[in-house]
N, C-alpha and C positions, 0 to 999 in steps of 0.2 A: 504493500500500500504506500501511494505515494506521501509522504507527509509534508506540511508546509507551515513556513515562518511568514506570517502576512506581517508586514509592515504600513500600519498606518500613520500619513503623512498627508497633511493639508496646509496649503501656501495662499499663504492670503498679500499678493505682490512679493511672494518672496522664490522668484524663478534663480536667482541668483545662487541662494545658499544653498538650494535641490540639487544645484548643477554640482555647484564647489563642494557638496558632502556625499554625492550619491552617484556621482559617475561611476561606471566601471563597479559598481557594488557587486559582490559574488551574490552566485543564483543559486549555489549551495553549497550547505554548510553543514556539518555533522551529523550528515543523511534527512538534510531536508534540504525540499526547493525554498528557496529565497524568494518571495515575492513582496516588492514595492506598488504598492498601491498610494498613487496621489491621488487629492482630492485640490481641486484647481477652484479655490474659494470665488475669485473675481475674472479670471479668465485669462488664460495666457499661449498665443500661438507659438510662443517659442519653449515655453514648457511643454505642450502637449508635442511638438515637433520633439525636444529632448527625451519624453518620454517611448514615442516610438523609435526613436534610435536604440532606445534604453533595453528595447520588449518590457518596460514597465504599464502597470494597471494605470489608465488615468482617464479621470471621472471628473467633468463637469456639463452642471443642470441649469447655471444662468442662477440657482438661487445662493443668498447671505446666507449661511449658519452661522451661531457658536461652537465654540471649542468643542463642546461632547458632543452637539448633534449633528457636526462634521465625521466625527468619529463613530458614531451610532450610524449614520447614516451607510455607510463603509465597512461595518460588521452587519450589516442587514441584506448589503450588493455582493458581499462576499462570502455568506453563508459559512464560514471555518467549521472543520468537523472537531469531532471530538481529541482526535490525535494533533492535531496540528497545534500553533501556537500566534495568538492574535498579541501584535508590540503596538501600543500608541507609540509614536516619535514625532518630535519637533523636525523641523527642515531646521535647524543650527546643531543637530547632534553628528559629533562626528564619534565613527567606530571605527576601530583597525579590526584586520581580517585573521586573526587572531584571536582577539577578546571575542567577536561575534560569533566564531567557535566552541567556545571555553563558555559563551553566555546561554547557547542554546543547550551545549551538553548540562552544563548545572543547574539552568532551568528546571527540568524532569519533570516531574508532578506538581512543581509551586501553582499554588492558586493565581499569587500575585507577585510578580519578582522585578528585582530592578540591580544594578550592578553600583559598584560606585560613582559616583557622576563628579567630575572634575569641573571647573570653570577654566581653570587653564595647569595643566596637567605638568606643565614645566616648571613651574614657580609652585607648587603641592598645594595650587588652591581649592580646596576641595566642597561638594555642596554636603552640609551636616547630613548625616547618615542616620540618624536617630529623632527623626523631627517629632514631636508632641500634638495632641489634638490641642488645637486652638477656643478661647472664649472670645467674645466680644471685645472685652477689654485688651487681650493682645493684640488687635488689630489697629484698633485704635491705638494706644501707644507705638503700634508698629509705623503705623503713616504719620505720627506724629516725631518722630524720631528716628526713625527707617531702621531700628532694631527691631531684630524678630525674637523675639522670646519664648516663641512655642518653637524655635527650629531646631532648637534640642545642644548639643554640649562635645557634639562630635565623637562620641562614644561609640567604640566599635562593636556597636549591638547588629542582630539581625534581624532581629523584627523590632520596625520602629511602627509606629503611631500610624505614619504614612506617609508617603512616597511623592515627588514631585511628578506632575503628568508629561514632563519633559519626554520620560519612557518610561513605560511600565508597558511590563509582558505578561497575558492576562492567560491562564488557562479559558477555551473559547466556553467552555459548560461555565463557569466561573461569572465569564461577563455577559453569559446570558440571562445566567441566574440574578444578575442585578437589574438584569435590564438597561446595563449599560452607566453611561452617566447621568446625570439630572441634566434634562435639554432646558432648566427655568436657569440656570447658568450662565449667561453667553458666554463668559472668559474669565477666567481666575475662581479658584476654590474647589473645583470641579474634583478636584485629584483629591481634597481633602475629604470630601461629602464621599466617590465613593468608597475612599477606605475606610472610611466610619462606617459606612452600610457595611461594609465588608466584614468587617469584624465585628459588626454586631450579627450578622448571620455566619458567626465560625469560622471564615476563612483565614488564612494568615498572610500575610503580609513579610518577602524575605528581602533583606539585603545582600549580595554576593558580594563579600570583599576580597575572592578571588579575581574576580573581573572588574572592567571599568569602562566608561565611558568619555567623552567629552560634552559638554555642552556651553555653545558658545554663547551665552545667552546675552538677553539684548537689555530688559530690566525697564521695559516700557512704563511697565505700572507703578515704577517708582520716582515718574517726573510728574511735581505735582501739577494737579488741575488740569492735566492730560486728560484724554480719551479714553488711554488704558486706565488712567491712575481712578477716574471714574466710574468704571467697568467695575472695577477691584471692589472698591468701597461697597458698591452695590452689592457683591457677591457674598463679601464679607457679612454684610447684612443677613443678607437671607440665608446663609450657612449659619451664624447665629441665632435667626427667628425657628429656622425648621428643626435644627439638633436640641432648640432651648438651653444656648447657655450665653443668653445673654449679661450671664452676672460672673463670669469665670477666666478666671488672669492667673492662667501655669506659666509662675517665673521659675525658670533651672539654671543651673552653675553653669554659664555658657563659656568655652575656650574658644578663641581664635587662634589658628593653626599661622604659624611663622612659615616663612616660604623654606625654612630648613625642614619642615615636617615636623621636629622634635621639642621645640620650648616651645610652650604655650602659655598664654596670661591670662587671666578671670577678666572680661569683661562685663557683667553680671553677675552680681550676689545673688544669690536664692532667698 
């Protein structure tokens, strides 16, 4: 039986980073086919041209989503069976052909899995591995001072709270069973909501710190009184009003990692 790594991937004007992270991407990798599947948010004839150079999936309807009902939409066209393996991914993730080896073999059975994610892999900037379910109140102090307080302490745990939607690699019975994301979402929080449904219906949530990734990220939502930065607060919101913890502020002993990897300083008391 043929088995397959679907990779989902939607570009909202971003033909650029698809090209510079996803050219030449292997079709397969420790006895699965490889399939990139874009989702072409606003329309682009030179993506969908790259993508037929590519033999990549590429899917556009003319309509705006959000974040997950881009990604829902794309596990609905895609139907994944029960063997295969369905990946959300940003268009700014970059993998070597290597770790995406070593990420599909140590996968296995995770419900919900994700590798380490870099911001920039040379200088050992790494994104917290350990992140915490958030209240109302972190958030707000988060846009009010661009500290995150629920992103946890950099502890080399494996099952954190929950996982950045940059990538996660979903067993396909798994993101069925959730029904996916919440499509009242458009953008940001999305990854937080469903690892909370997630583990509140038993599934777990792993970290591999055998593997890694990169993610170049862009940090839209953190230029105030932006577009994203707009998005954000709204999501915040209603990840607050629907989980009800409008009254809840998890501060932890938070370290930032020195670009030596090894000394670290308390930048937050608990």
């Amino acid at each position: 039986m043929d088995r397959k790594v679907y990779f989902s991937i939607v570009s909202h004007n971003q033909t650029d980073l698809i090209i510079k992270n996803f050219r030449n991407f292997p079709k397969n990798a420790w006895g699965y086919s490889v399939v990139l599947v874009i989702m072409d948010n606003t329309g682009s004839e030179r993506l969908k041209q790259f993508c037929e150079e590519e033999s990549l999936l590429y899917y556009h309807d003319g309509m705006q989503r959000g974040f997950g009902a881009n990604h829902n939409h794309i596990f609905k066209w895609i139907k994944p069976s029960e063997n295969d393996k369905f990946v959300v991914c940003n268009p700014d993730i970059y993998i070597e052909r290597d770790q995406l080896e070593k990420m599909i073999r140590n996968s296995g059975e995770c419900d919900i899995y994700s590798p380490v994610v870099y911001f920039d892999k040379e200088n050992e900037e790494i994104d917290n591995p350990d992140k915490h379910f958030p209240g109302l109140l972190n958030f707000v102090v988060s846009f009010a001072t661009q500290k995150r307080l629920h992103y946890g302490t950099r502890v080399r745990t494996t099952q954190p709270g929950w996982i950045s939607g940059a990538f996660m690699l979903f067993k396909p019975s798994v993101y069925q069973a959730l029904d996916g994301f919440d499509e009242d979402y458009f953008m940001y929080c999305e990854d937080i909501d469903i690892c909370y449904r997630a583990q509140k219906m038993g599934y777990e949530i792993t970290v591999d710190h055998e593997c890694y990734i990169e993610h170049h990220a862009q940090m839209d939502s953190r230029n105030i009184l932006s577009k994203n930065n707009l998005w954000h607060i709204k999501s915040a919101f209603k990840y607050a009003l629907k989980h009800k913890k409008l009254h809840v502020l998890n501060i932890v002993k938070a370290k930032r990692w020195h670009k030596d990897g090894l000394r670290q300083e308390d930048y937050m008391a608990s």
